[in-house]
Every structure is written in structure tokens, then in C-alpha cells.
C-alpha positions in Angstrom: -37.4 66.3 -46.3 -35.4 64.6 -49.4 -32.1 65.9 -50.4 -33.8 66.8 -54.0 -36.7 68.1 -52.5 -35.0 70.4 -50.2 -32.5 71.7 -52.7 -35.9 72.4 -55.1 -37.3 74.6 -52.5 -33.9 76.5 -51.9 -33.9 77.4 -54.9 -37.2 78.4 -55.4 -37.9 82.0 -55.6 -38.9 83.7 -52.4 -41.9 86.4 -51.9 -43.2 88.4 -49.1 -47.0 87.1 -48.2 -47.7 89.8 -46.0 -46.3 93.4 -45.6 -48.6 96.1 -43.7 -48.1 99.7 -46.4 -47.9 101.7 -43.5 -45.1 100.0 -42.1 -42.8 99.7 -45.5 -43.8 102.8 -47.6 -41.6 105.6 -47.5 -43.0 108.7 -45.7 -42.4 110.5 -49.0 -44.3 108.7 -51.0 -47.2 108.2 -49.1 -47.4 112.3 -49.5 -47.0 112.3 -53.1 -49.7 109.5 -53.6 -52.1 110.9 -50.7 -52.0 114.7 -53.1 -52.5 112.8 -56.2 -55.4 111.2 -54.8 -56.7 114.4 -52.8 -56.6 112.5 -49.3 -55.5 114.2 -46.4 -52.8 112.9 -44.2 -52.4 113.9 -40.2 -49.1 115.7 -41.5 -47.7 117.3 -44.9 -44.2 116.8 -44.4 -42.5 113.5 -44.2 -40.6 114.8 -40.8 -44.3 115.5 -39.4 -45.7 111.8 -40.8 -43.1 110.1 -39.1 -43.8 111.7 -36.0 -47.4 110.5 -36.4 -46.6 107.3 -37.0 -45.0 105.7 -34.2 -45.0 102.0 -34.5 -45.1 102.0 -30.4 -47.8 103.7 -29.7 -49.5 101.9 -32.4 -49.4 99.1 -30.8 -49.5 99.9 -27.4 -53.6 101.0 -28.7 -54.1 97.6 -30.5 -52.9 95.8 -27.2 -55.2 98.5 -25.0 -58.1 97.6 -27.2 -57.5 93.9 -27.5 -57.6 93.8 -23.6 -60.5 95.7 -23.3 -62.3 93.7 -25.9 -61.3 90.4 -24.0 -62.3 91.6 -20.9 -65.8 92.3 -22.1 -65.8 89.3 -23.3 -64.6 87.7 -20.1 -67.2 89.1 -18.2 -70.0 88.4 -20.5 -69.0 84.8 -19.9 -69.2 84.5 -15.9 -65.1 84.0 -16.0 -62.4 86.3 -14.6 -59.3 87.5 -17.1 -55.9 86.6 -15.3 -53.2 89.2 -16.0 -49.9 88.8 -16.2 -47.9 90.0 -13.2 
């Protein structure tokens, strides 16, 4: 990259392309939005939402599901899914 291009793009403001809500909204106002749109939340207190929400075991589901869903797919095809060891 060129010196002036380089030092244009430095200077360039900066944005965030992709945020998940769940993961940068405060508990708190989650709750007040989720009562001012009458939708119910798994907790009613932002001690209880957190304790819902565990980013772990979020993920530890998506990665469950994602290796069910391959093996299926695996299978469908004739071919074997190697695991890690």
C-alpha cells in the first residue's frame, strides 16, 4: 500500500460491521425494552438474565448442533467424519 494511501485509511473513521445484541446489550436494558414491548424474557432481573445467558454454554449448543448436522450430512454422503483426538 502507498504511503498516502495508507495514511488516508488511518485516518478514516472506523465502524463495527458486526455486533451480535445479545452479546453487547446491557442486561438492564434488554429488561426495560423487552416490558415496553410486552415480551417475555427467561428472567426478570438482570442478576437472573445473566445467569441465563452464558456465552459458554451457548456455544458449546451451536458446536453440539453443528456436529450433529455434519455428521448427518457425512453419512448421507457414503463418507466417515474424522474427529479430532
Amino acid at each position: 500500500m502507498t504511503e498516502g494511501i495508507e495514511s488516508f485509511v488511518r485516518a478514516m473513521p472506523k465502524v463495527e460491521l458486526h455486533v451480535h445484541l445479545e452479546g453487547s446489550i446491557r442486561p438492564t436494558t434488554l429488561l426495560e425494552f423487552a416490558r415496553t414491548h410486552g415480551v417475555d424474557l427467561p428472567a426478570t432481573d438482570p442478576e437472573g438474565l445473566t445467569r441465563w445467558y452464558r456465552p459458554e454454554a451457548q456455544r458449546a449448543a451451536l458446536r453440539d448442533r453443528v456436529e450433529r448436522e455434519l455428521s448427518a450430512a457425512a453419512d448421507e454422503a457414503g463418507m466417515r467424519l474424522a474427529r479430532p483426538i
